[in-house]
PLY file of the C-alpha trace (Angstrom):
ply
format ascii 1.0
element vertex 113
property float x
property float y
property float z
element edge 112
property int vertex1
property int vertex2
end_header
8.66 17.42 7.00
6.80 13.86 7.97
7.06 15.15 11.60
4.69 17.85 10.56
2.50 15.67 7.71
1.90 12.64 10.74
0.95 15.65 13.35
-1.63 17.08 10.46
-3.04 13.47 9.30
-3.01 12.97 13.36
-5.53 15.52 13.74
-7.71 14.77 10.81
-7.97 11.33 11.56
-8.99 12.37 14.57
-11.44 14.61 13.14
-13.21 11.71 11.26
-11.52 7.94 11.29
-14.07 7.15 8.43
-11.38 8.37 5.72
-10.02 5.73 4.61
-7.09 7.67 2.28
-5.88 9.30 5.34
-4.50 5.96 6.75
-2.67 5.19 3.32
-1.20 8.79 4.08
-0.38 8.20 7.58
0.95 4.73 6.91
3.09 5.82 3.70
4.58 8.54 6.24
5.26 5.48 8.61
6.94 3.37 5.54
9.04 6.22 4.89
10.34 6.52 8.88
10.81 2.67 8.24
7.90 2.07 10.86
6.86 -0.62 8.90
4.37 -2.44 11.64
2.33 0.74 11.90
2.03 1.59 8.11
0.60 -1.89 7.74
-1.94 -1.19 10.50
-2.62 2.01 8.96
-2.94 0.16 5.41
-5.13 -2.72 6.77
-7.24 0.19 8.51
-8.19 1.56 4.63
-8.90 -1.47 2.89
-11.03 -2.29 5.90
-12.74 1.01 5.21
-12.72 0.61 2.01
-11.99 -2.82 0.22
-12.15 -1.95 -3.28
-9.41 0.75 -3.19
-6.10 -0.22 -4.95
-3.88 2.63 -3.03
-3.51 0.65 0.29
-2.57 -2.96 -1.48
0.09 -1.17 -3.38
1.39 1.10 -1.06
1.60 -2.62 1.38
3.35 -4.62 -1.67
6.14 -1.70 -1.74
6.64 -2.03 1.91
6.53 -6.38 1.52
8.81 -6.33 -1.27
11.47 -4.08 0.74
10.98 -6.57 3.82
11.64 -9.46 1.25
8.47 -10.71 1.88
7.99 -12.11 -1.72
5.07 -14.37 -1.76
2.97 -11.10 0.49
4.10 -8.09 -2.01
3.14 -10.39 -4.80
-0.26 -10.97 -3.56
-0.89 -7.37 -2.60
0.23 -5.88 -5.67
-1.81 -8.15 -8.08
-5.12 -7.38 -5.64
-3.72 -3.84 -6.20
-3.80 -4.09 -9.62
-6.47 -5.73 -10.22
-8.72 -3.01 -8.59
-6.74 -0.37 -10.62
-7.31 -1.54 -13.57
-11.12 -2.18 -13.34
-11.41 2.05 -12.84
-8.41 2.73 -15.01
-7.73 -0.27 -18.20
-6.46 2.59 -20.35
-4.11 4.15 -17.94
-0.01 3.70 -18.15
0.03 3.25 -14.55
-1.55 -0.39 -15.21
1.25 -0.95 -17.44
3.55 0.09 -14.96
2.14 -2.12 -12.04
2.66 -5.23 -14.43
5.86 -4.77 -14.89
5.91 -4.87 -11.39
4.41 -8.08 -10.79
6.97 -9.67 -12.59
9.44 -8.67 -10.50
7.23 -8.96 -7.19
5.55 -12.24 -8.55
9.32 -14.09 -9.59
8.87 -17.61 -7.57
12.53 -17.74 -8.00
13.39 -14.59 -5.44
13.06 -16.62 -1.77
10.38 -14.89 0.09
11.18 -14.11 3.87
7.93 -14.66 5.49
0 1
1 2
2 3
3 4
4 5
5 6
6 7
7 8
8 9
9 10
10 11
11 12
12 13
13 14
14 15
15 16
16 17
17 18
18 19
19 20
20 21
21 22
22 23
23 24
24 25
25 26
26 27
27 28
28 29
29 30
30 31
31 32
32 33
33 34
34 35
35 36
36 37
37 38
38 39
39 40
40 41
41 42
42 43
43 44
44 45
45 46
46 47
47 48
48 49
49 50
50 51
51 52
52 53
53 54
54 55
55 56
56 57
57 58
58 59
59 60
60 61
61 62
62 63
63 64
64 65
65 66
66 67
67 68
68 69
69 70
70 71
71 72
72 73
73 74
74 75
75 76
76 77
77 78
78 79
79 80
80 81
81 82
82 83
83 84
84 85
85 86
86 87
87 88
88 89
89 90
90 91
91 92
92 93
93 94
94 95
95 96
96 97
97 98
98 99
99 100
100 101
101 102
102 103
103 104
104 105
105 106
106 107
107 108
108 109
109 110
110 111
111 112
């Protein structure tokens, strides 16, 4: 199944390298294979595209926070949310993410990095 999905986001980022959600796709395909160094490249490749999106700082804090890189997931999940929740206040997902942040944010977990 990702075999297939990185061959098709292969070809439409090589189609047109301006789409910045097709790197968060790509690189959450790469997270999932555990090919951690190119999903960040693929996630710094979107916000580069596009800096006020809140899908690639998210995606990046999941990834941190399962490297035990503490003090990183933190930071990328509260840029994350803080972009979410300009577009969405309302929405349960913002609820959701900080819940998160205590658990990403705890000073007391010993970051790796």
């Amino acid at each position: 199944m990702s075999d297939e999905a990185l061959i098709s986001i292969n070809k439409a980022i090589q189609a047109d390298s301006s789409k910045g959600p097709l790197f968060s796709a790509r690189g959450a395909i790469y997270s999932s294979q555990k090919k951690y160094d190119l999903a960040f490249k693929d996630y710094e490749k979107n916000i580069q595209i596009e800096p006020n999106v809140y899908l690639p700082y998210y995606n990046r804090s999941l990834d941190k926070y399962t490297l035990e890189d503490m003090d990183g997931s933190c930071e990328d999940l509260l840029k994350g949310y803080d972009l979410y929740k300009l577009e969405n206040p309302e929405s349960k997902f913002v609820q959701f993410m900080k819940e998160n942040i205590s658990d990403h944010c705890d000073s007391s977990k010993a970051s790796y990095y």
